[in-house]
C-alpha positions as CSV (number, residue, x, y, z in Angstrom):
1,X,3.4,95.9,202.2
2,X,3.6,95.6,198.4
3,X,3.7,99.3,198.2
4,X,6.7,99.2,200.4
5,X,8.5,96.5,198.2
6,X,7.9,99.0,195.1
7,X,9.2,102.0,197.2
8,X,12.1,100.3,197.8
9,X,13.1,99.5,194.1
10,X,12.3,103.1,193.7
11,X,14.7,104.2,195.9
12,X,17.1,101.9,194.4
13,X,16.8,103.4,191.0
14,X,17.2,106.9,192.2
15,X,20.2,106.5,194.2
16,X,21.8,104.7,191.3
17,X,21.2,107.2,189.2
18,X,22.3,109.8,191.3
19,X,25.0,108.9,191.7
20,X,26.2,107.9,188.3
21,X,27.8,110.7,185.7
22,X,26.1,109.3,182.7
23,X,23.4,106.7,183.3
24,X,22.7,104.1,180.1
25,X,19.8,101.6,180.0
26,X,20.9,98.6,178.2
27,X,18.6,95.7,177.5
28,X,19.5,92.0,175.8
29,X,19.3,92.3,172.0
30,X,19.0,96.2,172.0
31,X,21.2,99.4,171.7
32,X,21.7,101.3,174.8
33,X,19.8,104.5,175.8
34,X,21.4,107.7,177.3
35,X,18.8,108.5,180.4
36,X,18.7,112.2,181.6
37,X,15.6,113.9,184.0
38,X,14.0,114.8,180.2
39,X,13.5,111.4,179.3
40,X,13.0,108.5,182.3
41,X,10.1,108.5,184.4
42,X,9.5,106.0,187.2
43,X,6.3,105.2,189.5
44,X,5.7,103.1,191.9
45,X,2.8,100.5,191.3
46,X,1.9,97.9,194.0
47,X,4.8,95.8,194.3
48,X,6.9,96.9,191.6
49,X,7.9,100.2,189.5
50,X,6.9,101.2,186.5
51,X,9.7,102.6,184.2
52,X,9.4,104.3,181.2
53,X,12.4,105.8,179.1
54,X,12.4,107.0,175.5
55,X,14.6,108.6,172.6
56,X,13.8,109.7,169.1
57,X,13.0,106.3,167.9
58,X,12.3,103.8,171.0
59,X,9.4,104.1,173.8
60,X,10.7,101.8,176.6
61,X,8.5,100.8,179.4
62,X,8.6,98.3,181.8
63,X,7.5,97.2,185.1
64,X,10.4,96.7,187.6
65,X,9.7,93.4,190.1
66,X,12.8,93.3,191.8
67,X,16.5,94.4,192.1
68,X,18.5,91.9,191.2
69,X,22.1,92.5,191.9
70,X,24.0,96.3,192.4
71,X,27.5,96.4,191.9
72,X,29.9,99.9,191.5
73,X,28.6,101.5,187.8
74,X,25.9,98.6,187.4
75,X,22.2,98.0,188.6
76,X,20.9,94.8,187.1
77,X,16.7,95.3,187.6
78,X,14.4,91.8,186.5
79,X,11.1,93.1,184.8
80,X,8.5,92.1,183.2
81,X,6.8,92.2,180.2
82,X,3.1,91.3,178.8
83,X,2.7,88.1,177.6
84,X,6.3,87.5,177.8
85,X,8.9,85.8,180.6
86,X,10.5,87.8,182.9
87,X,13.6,89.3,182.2
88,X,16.1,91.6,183.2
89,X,17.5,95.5,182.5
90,X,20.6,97.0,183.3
91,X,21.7,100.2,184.7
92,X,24.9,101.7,183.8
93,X,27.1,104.3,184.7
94,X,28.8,105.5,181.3
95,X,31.1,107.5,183.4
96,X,32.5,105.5,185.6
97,X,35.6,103.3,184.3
98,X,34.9,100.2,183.2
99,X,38.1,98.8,185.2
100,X,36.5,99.2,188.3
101,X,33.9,96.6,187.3
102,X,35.9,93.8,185.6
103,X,38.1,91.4,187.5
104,X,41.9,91.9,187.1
105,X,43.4,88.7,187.6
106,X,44.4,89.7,183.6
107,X,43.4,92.0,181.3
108,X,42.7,88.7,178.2
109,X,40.2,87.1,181.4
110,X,39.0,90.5,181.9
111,X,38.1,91.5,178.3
112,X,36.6,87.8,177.8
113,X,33.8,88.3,180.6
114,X,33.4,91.5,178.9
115,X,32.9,90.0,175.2
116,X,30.0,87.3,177.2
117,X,28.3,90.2,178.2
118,X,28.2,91.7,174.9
119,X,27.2,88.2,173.0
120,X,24.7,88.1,175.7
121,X,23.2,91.6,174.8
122,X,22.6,91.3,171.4
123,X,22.1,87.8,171.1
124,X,19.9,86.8,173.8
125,X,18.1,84.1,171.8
126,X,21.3,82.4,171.3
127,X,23.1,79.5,173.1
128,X,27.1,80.8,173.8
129,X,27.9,77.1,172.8
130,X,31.8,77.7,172.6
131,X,33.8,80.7,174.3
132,X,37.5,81.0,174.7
133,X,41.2,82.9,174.6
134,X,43.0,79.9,174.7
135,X,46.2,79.7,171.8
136,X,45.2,76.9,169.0
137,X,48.3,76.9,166.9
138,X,47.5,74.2,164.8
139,X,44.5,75.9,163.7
140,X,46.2,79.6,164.0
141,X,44.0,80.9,166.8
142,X,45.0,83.3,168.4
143,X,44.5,83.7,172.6
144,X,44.3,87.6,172.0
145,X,41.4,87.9,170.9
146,X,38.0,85.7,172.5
147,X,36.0,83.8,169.9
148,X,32.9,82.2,170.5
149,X,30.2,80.2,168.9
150,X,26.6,81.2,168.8
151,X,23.8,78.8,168.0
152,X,19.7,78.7,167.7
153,X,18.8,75.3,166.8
154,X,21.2,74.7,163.4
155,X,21.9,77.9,162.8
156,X,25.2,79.8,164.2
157,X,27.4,82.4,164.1
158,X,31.3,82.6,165.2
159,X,32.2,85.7,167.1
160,X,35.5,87.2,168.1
161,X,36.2,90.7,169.9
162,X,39.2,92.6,169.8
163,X,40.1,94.0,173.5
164,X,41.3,98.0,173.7
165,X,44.4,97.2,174.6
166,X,45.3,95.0,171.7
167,X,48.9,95.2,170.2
168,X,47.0,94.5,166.7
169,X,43.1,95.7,166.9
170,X,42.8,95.6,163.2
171,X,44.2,91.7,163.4
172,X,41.3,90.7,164.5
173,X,39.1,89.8,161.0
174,X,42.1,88.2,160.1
175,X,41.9,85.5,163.2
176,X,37.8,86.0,162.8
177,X,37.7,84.3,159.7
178,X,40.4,82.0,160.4
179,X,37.7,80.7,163.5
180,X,34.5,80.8,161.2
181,X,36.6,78.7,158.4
182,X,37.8,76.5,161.3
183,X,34.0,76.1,163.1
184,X,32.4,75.4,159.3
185,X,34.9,72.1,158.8
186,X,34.4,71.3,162.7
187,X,30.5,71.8,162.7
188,X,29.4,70.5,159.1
189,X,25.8,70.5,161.1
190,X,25.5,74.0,161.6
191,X,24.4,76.6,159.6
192,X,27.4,79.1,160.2
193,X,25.8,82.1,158.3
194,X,28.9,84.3,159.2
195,X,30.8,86.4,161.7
196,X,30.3,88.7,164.6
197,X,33.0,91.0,165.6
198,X,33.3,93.4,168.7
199,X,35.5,96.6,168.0
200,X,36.9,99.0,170.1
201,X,35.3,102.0,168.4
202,X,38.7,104.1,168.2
203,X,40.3,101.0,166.2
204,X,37.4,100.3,163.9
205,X,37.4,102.2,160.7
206,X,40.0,100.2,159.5
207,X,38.3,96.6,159.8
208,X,35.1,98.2,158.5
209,X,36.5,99.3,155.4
210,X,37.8,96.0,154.6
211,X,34.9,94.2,155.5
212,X,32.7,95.9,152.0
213,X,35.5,93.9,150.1
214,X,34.4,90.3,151.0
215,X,32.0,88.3,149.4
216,X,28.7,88.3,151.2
217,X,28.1,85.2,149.1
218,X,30.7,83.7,151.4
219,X,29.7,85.1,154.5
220,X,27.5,87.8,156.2
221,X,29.0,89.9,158.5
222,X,27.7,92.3,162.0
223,X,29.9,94.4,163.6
224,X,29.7,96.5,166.8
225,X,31.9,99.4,168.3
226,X,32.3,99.5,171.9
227,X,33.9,102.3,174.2
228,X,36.0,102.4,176.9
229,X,33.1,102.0,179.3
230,X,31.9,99.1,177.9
231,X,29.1,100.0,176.0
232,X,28.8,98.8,172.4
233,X,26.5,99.3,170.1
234,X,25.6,97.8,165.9
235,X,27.9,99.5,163.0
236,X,26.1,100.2,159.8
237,X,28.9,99.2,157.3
238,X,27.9,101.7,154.9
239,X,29.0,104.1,156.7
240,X,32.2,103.5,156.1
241,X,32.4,103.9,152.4
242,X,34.7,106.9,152.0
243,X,38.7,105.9,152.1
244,X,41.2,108.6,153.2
245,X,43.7,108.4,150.4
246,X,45.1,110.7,148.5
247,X,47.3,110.4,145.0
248,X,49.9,112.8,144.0
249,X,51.0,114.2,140.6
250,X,53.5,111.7,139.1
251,X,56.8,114.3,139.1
252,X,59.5,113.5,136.2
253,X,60.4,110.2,134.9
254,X,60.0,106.9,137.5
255,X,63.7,105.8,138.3
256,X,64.9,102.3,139.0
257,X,65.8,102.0,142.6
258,X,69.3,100.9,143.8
259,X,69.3,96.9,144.7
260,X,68.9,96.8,148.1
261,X,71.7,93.5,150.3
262,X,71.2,94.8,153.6
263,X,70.1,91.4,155.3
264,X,68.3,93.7,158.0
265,X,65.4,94.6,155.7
266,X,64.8,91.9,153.7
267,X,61.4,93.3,151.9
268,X,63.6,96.4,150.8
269,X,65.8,94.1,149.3
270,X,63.1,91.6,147.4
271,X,61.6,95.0,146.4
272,X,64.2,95.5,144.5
273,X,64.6,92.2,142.7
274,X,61.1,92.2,142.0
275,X,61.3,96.0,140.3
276,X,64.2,94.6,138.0
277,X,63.1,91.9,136.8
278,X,59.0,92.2,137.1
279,X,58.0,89.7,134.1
280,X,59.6,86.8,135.7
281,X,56.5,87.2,138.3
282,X,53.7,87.7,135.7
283,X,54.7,88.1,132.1
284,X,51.7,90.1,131.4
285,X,53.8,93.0,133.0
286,X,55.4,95.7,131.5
287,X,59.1,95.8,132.7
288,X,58.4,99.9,133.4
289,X,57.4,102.1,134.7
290,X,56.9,100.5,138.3
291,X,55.9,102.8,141.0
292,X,56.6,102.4,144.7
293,X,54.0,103.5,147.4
294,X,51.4,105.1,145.4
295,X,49.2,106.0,146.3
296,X,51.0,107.2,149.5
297,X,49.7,105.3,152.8
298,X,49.8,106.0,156.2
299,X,50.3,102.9,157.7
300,X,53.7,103.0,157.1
301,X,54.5,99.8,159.9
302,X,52.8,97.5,158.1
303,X,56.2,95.7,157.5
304,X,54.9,95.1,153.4
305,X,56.4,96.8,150.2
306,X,54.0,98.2,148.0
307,X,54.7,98.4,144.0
308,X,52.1,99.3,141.2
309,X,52.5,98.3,137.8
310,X,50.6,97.8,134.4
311,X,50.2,95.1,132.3
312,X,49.8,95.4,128.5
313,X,46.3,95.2,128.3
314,X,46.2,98.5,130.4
315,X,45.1,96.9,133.8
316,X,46.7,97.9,136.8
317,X,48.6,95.5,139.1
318,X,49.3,95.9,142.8
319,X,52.4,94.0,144.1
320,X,52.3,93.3,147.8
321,X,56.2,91.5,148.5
322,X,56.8,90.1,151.9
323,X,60.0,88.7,152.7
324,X,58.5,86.2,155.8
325,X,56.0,84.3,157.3
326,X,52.5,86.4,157.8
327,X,49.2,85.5,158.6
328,X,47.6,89.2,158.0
329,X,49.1,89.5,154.8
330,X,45.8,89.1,152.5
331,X,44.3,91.7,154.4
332,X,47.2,94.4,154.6
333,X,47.6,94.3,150.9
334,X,43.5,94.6,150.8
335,X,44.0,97.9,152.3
336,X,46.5,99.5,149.7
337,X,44.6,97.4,147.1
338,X,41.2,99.2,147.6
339,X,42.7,102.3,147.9
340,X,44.6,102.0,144.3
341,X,40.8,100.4,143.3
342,X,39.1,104.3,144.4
343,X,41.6,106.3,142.2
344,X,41.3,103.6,139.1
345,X,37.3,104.2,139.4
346,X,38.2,107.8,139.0
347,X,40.9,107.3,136.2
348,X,42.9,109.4,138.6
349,X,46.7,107.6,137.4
350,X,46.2,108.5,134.2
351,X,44.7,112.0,135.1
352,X,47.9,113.0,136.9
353,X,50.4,111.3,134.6
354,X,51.1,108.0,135.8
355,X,52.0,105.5,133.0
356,X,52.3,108.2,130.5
357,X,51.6,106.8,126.9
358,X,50.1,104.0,128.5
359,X,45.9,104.3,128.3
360,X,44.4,102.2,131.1
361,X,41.4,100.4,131.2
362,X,38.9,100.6,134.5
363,X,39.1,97.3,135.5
364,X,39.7,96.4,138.9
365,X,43.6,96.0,139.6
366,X,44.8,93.0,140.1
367,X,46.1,91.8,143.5
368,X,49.8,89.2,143.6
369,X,51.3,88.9,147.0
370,X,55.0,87.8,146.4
371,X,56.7,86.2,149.0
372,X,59.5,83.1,149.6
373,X,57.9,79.7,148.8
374,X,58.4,78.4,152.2
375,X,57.5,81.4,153.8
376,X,53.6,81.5,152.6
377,X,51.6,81.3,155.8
378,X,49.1,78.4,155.7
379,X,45.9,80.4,156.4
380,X,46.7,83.0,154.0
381,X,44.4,81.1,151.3
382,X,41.8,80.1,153.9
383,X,41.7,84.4,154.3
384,X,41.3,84.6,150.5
385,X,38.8,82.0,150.0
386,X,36.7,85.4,151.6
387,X,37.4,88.0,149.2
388,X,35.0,89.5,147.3
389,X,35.2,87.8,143.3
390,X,35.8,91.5,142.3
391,X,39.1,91.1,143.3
392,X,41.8,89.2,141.4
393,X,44.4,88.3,143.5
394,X,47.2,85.3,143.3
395,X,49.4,84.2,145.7
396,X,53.5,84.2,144.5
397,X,55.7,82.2,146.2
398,X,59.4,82.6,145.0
399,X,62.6,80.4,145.4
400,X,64.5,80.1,148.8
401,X,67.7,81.6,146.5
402,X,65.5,84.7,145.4
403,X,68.8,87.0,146.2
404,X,70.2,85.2,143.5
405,X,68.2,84.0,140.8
406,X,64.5,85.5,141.2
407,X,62.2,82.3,140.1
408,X,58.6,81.3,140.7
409,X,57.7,78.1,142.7
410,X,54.2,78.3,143.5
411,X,51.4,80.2,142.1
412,X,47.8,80.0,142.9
413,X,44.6,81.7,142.5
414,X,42.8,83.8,139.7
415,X,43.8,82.7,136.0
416,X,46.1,85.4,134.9
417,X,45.2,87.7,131.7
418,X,48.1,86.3,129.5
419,X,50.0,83.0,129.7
420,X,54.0,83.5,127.9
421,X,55.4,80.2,127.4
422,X,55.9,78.3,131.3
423,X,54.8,81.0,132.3
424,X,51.1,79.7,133.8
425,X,48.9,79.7,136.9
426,X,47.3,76.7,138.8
427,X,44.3,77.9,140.6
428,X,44.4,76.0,144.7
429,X,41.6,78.5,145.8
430,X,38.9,80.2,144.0
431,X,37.9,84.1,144.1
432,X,35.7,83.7,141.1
């Protein structure tokens, strides 16, 4: 009888996997393995089934006591292990679309059960104390994108996914640290030690890249890539350490742009105020050469003007302007900021003629992001307060009447280099 109980969770297996297109084993807290004839071996022992799989660095086995559930792509098996409480091993078919598993009632709902099974995974030991999609706007949490809170005793981690089909994949560190600022005033308790995120691994270079340039002081940081199947597994970050940028010789002399009154782009037009009269937002600035764009960047709907300027101690200065309201501006200027930071490590502007006569100095650039008093979103400083202190930066906020009269309001962050008469910062948050 018990041999006919083991039999059948053979049988189980078999017909699963033959009739899956690319079979994954995935267990809680580990990365999946690919399973072909080559490498999985099962035998039936008494009541259960003895599985054994393996790769170049992982020897799997298990015994199999029981099938627990088999749904289309998916065959959840509960095993056991010496010395240790059962537990349970999935099955999955890599091929098969991950749509024909998740409900549809909406795609948010969908991708949420999705991110529980991922937290789940690779956190087994963990209690999912706090899950949700639901809008916070007081806090400026976002329903597109699940958080969740992850505790083991007092210590915890906030987690937020970003789903494929995300308008803004790359938006989601911004909200991320928005939560984990949000759960570390709401749980003084806890030991938040940092943030989980979940990428789709088509969208995740760029989050990657800009997560080497916060401070690990501040926060530590795990990120996975998932595919379209579902499947996700841990991103070494160092992996990500080469930027695709790309800085052209400086051609002739750097002309002053035309001032720019069409109301329907506003950033062309503080662009151009800002370019003529640059020392009125740091007087540490030479009035020229200012160069727009460079080095070129690809994401060219990122809605923010770019401007690159020196000051007179031979430090470079990138100028991110935004003419309204948003919340991902830190990171968007991080983006053109560290790629201006890899050609200043390779004294590349002065190697191919920018700032002739000028010789500048290694330093890291510094980072101001200009925009209209009133229009500096809240949680832009609660985003800064997790930048690496390598980085500079200030936050600019001009008059409403900017068209008119260009004047600064508000100024916060890093002390700047050189104070000219009113011209002085008041530090609100700290990078240093």
């Amino acid at each position: 009888m018990t041999e006919v109980v083991g039999t059948e969770i053979l049988r189980a297996v078999e017909r699963f996997l033959a009739s899956s297109q690319y079979p994954v084993l995935c267990e809680p807290g580990e990365e999946w393995l690919a399973i072909t004839p080559e490498n999985f071996v099962l035998e039936v022992r008494g009541s259960g089934v003895q599985l054994q799989a393996w790769d170049q660095r992982r020897n799997l086995v298990r015994r199999v006591t029981a099938v627990e559930r088999e749904t289309r792509g998916k065959l959840a098996l509960k095993v056991a292990r010496f010395g240790k409480p059962q537990g349970t091993l999935e099955l999955m078919d890599r091929g098969r679309a991950l749509r024909d598993n998740v409900p549809q009632k909406t795609a948010r709902l969908g991708f949420r059960e999705q991110f529980r099974q991922f937290l789940r995974r690779q956190f087994p030991s963990y209690k999912l104390a706090d899950l949700t999609t639901e809008a916070d706007l007081e806090h400026t949490l976002s329903p597109a994108y699940p958080r969740a809170l992850l505790r083991q005793g007092a210590a915890a981690w906030a987690a937020i996914g970003a789903p494929l089909d995300a308008s803004r994949p790359d938006g989601v560190l911004t909200f991320g640290l928005i939560w984990l600022d949000y759960l570390r005033q709401r749980e003084p308790s806890l030991a938040l030690q940092g943030l989980v995120l979940y990428l789709p691994s088509a969208h995740a270079k760029t989050t990657c890249l800009r997560l080497l340039f916060l401070d690990p002081a501040a926060a530590q940081y795990r990120a996975f890539a998932y595919d379209d199947q579902g499947l996700e597994q841990s991103i070494d970050l160092l992996d990500y350490g080469n930027l695709d940028t790309h800085l052209e010789p400086r051609h002739g002399r750097e002309l002053m742009r035309p001032i720019h009154t069409d109301g329907r782009n506003p950033e062309a037009w503080l662009e151009s105020v800002v370019r003529g009269q640059i020392q009125e937002i740091d007087a540490a600035l030479l009035p020229e050469p200012v160069y727009g764009q460079v080095p070129a960047f690809a994401a060219r709907d990122r809605g923010v003007m770019d401007l690159l300027a020196v000051d007179h101690l031979g430090r470079l200065a990138v100028i991110e302007l935004k003419a309204s309201e948003d919340v991902h501006l830190p990171l968007q200027a991080l983006d053109y900021w560290m790629r201006v930071q890899w050609h200043v490590e390779r004294n590349e502007f002065q190697a191919k003629g920018y700032f002739p006569g000028r010789e500048l100095i290694r330093e890291a650039p510094r980072l101001l992001l200009v925009s209209p008093a009133l229009d500096l979103h809240p949680s832009n400083e609660r985003v800064l307060r997790y930048f690496s202190p390598r980085i500079p930066v200030e936050q600019i906020g001009v008059g409403l009447e900017w068209r008119k009269e260009l004047k600064v309001m508000y100024r916060s962050g890093t002390p700047c280099p050189i104070q000219t008469g009113s011209h002085t910062c008041q530090s609100k948050f700290s990078t240093t």
